[in-house]
N, C-alpha and C positions, 0 to 999 in steps of 0.2 A: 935416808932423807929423800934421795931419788923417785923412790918406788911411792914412797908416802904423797910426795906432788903428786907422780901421775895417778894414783889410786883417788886421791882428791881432787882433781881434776875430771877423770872418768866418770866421781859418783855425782860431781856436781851439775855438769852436762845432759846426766840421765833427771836428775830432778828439775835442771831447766827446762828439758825436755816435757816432762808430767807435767808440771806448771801452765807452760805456752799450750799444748794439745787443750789441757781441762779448765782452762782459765780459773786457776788454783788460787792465782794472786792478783786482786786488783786493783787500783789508784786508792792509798789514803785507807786499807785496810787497815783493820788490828789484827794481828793474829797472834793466836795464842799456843804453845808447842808443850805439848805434854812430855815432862823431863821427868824419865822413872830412875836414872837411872843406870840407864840400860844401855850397850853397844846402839840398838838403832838408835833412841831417842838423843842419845850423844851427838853422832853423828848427822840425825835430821837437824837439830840446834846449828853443829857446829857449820852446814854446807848452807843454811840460810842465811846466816848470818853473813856470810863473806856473800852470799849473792844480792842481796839487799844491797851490798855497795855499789853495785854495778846496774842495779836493778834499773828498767825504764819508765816506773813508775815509784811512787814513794810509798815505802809502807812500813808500819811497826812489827816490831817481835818482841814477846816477853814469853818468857820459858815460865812453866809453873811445876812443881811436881806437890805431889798429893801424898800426902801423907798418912798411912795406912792404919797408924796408930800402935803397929807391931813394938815390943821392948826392944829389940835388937838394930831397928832400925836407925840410924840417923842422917840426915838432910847437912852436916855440916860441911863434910866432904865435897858435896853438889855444890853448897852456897860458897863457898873457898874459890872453888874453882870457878865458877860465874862471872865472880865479883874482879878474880883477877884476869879473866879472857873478856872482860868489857858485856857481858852476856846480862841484858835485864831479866832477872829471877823474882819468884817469889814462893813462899810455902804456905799449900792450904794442909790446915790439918783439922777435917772433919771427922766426925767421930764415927766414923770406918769400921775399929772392929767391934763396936757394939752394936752393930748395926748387922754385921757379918754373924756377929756369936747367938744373936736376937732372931735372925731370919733362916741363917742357911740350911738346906737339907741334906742329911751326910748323905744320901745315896744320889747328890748330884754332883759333878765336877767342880772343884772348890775355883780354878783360876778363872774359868768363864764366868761366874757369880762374880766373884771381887771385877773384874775388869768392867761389869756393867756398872758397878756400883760406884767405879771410877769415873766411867763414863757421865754418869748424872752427875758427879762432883765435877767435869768439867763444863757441863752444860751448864749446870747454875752459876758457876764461877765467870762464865764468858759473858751469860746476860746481865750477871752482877755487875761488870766492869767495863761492859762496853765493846767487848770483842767483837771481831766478824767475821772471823772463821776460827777450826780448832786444829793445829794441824797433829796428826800420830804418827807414830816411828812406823806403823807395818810397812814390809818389803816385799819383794814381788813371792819370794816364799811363801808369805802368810796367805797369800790372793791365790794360790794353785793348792794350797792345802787345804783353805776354805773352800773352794773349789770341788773338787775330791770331797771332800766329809760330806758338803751337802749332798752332792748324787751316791756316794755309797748309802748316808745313813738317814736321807729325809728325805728323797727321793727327786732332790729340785735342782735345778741348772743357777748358779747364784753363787755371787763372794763378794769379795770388799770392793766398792766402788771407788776410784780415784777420788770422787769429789761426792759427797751426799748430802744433801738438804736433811735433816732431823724431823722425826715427826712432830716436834713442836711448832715446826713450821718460822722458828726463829736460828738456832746454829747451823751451822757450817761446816763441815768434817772435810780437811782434806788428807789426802795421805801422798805429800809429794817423793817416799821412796818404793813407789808400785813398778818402777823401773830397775829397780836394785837389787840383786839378789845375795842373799845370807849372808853368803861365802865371803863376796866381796865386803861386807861391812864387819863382818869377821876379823878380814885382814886389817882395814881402816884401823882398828880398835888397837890391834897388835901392835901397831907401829905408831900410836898416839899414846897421851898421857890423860887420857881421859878417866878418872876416879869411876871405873866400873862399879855398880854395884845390885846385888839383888833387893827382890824385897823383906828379906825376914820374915818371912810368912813360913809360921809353925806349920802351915800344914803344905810346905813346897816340896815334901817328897811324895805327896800322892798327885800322880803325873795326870793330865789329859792324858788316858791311853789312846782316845781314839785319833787325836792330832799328834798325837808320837808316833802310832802304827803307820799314820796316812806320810809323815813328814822321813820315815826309816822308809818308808816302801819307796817315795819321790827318789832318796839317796843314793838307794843302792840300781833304782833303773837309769839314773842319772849317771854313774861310773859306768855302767854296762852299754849305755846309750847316751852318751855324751850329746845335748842339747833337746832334748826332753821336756826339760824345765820351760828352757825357752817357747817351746812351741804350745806346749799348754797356757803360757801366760800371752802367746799371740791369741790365741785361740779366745779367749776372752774377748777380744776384742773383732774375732770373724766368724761371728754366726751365722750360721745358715738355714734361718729357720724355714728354708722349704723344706728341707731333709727331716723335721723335728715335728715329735706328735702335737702339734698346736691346733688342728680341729681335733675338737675334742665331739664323740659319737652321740648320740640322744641318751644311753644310757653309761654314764661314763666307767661302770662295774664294767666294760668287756675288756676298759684297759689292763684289767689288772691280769695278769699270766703268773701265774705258778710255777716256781722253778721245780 
């Protein structure tokens, strides 16, 4: 019980923290917290919630999770436990895998398709209802391994932004645990009763190889070089773009060099 406070404590500090820097949260907000689920989404639900009590301005929360449409899946679990930790829920269930079975193309990554797909179920859901911002579970893990994927495989400097405007030009994205990393919500999970669960998706054994490679290469330099982690997710935040090809030449073919 010990360790469980200070671990709660620790993670809620770091998303106070993200919050006050990116002004994440403002007077009279609606926010809306996408509940897969999952260890993070758990844990981003459960540390707003108790901060909202303390909070110095007032704002709503309502957790939603999305309903994938998979057989194996069920929301009862999640809504159980909701209802009994005071947490306002609710269940969208869009017709997801017909939409997945109708469009997807096997030779593309199956989780990055579903999560965009997600993505627009909670965009319409938030302008549907009134929301003003979206918040998601990613952790500072996901921000250093996007990170990484883009400059290995698309060749761009770029990842998850704390806070991002939508190109609708109407939502809200924030991701108040960019301060948190894996490990530590790992542990949170361990030491909580929170109804973990996947999504039942037939097709969750074929991995992201390329965000599995980038996320096993972050792990093992991370033991070998303990605080690693850390320093690429400062790094996001201190660029130097005198050091960085940003004039680009009249003919921009000279950038390209042959390994």
């Amino acid at each position: 019980m010990k360790e469980l406070k200070k671990l709660e404590h620790y993670i809620a500090r770091r998303v106070g923290r993200a919050i006050h820097e990116y002004g994440m949260i403002e007077e009279n907000d609606r926010v809306l917290v996408a509940l897969s689920g999952g260890k993070d989404s758990w844990a981003l639900l459960h540390v707003l919630h108790h901060l909202r009590k303390k909070a110095p301005v007032p704002f709503e929360l309502t957790a939603i999770t999305v309903h994938p449409g998979f057989d194996q899946f069920s929301t009862h679990r999640i809504e159980d436990f909701c209802r009994e930790a005071g947490y306002a829920h609710f269940v969208e269930r869009p017709n997801m895998r017909e939409i997945l079975e109708d469009l997807y193309n096997p030779e593309d990554v199956y989780c990055p398709f579903c999560a965009r797909l997600r993505r627009g179920v909670l965009y319409t859901v938030a302008r549907r209802e009134g929301f003003t911002k979206i918040a998601l579970g990613h952790h500072a893990d996901d921000l250093i391994e996007t990170l990484l994927m883009a400059e290995f495989f698309t060749g761009e400097i770029k990842s998850m932004p704390p806070l991002l405007k939508a190109d609708d030009g109407v939502n809200v994205v924030i991701r108040p645990l960019c301060y948190v990393f894996e490990r530590e919500l790992t542990r949170f999970a361990e030491l909580t009763d929170f109804p973990i669960l996947d999504c039942a998706c037939p097709m969750s054994g074929r991995l992201d190889l390329q965000r599995h490679r980038v996320k096993r290469l972050l792990n093992d330099l991370e033991a070998e070089h303990p605080g690693i982690k850390a320093n690429l997710l400062s790094c996001l935040g201190r660029v130097r773009t005198k050091h960085l090809l940003l004039e680009r030449p009249e003919n921009p073919k000279k950038l390209l060099v042959k390994a």
